[in-house]
C-alpha positions in Angstrom: 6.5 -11.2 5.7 5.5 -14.6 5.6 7.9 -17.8 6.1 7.9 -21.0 3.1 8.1 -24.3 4.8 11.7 -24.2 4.6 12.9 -20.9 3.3 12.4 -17.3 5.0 9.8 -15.3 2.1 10.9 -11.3 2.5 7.5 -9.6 1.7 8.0 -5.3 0.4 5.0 -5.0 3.0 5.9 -6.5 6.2 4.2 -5.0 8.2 6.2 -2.3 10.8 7.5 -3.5 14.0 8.0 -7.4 13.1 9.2 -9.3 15.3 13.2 -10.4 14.7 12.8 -14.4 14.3 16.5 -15.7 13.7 20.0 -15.8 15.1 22.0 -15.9 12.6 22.4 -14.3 8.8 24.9 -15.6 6.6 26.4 -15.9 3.2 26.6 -18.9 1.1 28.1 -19.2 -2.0 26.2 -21.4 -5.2 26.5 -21.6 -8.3 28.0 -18.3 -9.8 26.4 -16.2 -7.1 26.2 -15.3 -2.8 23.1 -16.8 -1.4 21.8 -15.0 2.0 20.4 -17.0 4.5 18.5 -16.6 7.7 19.9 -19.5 10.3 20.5 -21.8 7.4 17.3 -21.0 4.9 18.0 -18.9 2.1 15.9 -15.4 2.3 12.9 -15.0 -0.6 12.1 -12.2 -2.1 8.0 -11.3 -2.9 8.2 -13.3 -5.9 10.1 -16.6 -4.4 13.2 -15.4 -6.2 15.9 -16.1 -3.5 18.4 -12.9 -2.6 21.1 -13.8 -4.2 23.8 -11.7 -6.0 26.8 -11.9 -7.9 29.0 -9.8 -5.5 30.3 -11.2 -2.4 30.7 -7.7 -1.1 27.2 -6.9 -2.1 26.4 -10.3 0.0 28.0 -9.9 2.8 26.3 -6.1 3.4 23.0 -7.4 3.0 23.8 -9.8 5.4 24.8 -7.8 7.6 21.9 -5.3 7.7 19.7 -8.5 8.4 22.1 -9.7 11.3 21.6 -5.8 12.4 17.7 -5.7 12.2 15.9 -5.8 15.1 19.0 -6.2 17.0 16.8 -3.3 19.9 15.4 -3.4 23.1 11.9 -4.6 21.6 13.6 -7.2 18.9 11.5 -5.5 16.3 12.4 -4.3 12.8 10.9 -3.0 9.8 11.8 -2.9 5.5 13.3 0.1 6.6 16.0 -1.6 8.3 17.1 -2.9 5.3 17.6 -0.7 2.6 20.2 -2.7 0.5 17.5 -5.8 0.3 15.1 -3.8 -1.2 17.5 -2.2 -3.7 18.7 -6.1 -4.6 14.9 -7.1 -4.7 14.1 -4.3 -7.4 17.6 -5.5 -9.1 16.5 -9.1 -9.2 13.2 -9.3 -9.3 11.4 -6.1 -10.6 13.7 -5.1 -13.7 13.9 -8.6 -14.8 10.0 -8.6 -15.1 9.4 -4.7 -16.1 12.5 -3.3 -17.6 10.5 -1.3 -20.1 7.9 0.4 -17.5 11.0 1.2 -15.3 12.9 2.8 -18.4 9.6 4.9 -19.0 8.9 5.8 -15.5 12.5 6.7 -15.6 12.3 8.8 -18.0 9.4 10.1 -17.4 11.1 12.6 -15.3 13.2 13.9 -17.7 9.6 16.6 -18.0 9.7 17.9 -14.5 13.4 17.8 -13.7 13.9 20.0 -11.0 17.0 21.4 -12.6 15.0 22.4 -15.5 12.4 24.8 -13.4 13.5 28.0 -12.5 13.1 31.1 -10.3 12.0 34.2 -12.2 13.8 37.2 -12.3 17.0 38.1 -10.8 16.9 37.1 -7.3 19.3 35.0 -5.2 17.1 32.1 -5.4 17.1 32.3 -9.2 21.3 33.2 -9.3 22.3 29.8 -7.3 19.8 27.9 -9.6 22.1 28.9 -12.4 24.9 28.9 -10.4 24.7 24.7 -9.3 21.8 23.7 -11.5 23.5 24.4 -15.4 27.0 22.9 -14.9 24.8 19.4 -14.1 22.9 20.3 -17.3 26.2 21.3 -18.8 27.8 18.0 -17.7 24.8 16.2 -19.7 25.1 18.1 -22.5 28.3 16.3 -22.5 28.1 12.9 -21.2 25.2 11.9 -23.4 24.7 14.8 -26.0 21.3 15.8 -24.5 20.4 19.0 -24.2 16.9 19.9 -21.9 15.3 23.2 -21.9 14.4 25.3 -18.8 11.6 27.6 -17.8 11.0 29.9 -15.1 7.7 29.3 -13.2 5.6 26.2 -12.9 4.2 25.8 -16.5 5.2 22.3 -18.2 8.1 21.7 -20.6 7.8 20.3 -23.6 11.4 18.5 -23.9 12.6 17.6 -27.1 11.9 14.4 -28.7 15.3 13.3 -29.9 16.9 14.3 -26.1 13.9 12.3 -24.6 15.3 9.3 -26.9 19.0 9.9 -26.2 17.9 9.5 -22.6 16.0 6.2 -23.0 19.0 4.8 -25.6 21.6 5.7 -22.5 19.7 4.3 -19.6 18.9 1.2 -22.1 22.2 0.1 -21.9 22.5 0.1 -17.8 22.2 -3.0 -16.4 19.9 -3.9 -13.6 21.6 -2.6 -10.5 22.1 0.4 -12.5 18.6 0.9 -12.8 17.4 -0.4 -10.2 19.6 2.2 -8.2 18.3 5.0 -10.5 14.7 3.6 -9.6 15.9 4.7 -6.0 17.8 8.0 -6.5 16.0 9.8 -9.1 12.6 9.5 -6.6 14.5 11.3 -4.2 16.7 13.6 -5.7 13.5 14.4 -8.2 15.8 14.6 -11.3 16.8 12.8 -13.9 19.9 14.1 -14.5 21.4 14.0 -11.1 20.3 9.9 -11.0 22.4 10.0 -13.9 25.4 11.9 -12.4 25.0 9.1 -9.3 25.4 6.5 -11.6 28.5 8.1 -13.9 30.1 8.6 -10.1 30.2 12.1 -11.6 29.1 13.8 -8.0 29.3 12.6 -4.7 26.0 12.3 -2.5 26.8 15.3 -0.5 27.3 17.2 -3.9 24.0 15.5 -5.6 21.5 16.0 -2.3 22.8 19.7 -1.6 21.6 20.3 -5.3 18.6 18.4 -5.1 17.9 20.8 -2.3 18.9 23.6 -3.0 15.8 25.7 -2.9 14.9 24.6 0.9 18.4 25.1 1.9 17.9 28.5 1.4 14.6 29.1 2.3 15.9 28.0 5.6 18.8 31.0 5.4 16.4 33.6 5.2 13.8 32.2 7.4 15.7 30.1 10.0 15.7 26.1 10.3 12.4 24.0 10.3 12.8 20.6 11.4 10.2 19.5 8.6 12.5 20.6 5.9 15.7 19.1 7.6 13.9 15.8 8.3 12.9 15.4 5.2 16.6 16.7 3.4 18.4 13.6 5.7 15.5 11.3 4.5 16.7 12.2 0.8 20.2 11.6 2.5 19.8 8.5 3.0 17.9 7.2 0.2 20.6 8.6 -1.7 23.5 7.1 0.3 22.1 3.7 0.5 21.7 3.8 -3.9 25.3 4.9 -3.9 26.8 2.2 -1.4 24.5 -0.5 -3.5 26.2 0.6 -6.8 29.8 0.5 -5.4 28.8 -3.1 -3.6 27.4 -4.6 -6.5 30.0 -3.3 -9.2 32.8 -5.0 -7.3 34.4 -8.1 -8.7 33.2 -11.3 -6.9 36.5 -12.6 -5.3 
């Protein structure tokens, strides 16, 4: 994280444990947008874009992460203290520039959605698939008109073409804090369709990250908690949270 002559630069690979170096984050409004500043100097994002959004909501939580970070013992914070400036630097900055590689990275997961793998056979494992994993297919089906095949086993799906293109057409038409919290929540939840269901409010983040993992959740019934598995089920937790709260920040009117 480097600082301009008179502007703070945020950098997407500070390095861990830097130093806290102001006093005081604010929110400034110009022209049609919320400016966030760091003691008086607006905050830059990688590509000297400064963090600024449309939603003073949106504005005031990011800065109020910033006035949070490194507010410890040691004074030192890291990009993982703020998760709602790295969502707005993806919004601003990234999907601006690479829309199209987004879309297609996006969508890209449409061929290994975990919803569409299955257990084989007739086992309790392969039941609760069906039994949580098809009404979010189901709910697709629906929303968009796609329909995606499943398998049982590991072997690669072949989706078809024309769903594959009803995908793209529908996240086409999101707009960049849509995608940039899809960019965010489909990573996690390692589906497609789930992203989708964040985005349509159509589950809540409980709902959405109990799905997503579904099978670890009950490999941990039968064989007994492992802290591995439960660390990394609140890390999707939170990745998941923070998209959501972004989303409802940034889609409220600027008043």
């Amino acid at each position: 994280m480097k600082m301009a002559s008179t502007e703070h630069n945020v950098s997407g690979n500070a390095p861990v444990g830097r130093k806290r170096f102001w006093k005081q984050a604010d929110v400034v409004p110009e022209g049609q947008g919320f400016v966030v500043q760091l003691d008086g100097r607006s905050i830059r994002l990688p590509r000297k874009t400064p963090l600024c959004v449309t939603s003073r909501a949106l504005a005031d939580a990011l800065a109020a992460e910033w006035q949070a970070a490194g507010q410890n013992a040691d004074g030192l914070f890291s990009p993982a203290d703020l998760p709602l400036t790295g969502i707005a630097g993806s919004m601003i900055e990234r999907i601006p520039a690479e829309r199209e590689g987004v879309l297609r990275s996006l969508l890209a997961y449409a061929g290994s959605d975990l919803l569409c793998y299955r257990e084989p056979g007739e086992g309790k494992l392969a039941q609760a698939q069906r039994k949580e994993w098809d009404p979010w297919l189901e709910w697709l089906r629906k929303q968009y008109g796609v329909t995606l095949h499943t398998s049982s086993g590991v072997m690669p799906i072949v989706q078809p073409e024309e769903s594959l293109q009803k995908l793209y057409d529908a996240m086409e038409k999101l707009n960049a804090a849509e995608l940039a919290v899809l960019a965010v929540s489909v990573p996690a939840l390692g589906s497609l369709v789930l992203g989708l269901a964040l985005v349509n409010g159509a589950g809540s983040v409980d709902e959405l990250v109990a799905s997503a993992t579904l099978d670890e959740r009950m490999q941990m019934a039968v064989w007994g908690e492992d802290t591995e598995i439960t660390d990394r089920i609140a890390g999707i937790q939170r990745e998941v949270a923070d998209a959501a709260r972004f989303l409802q920040l940034a889609r409220t009117p600027a008043v």
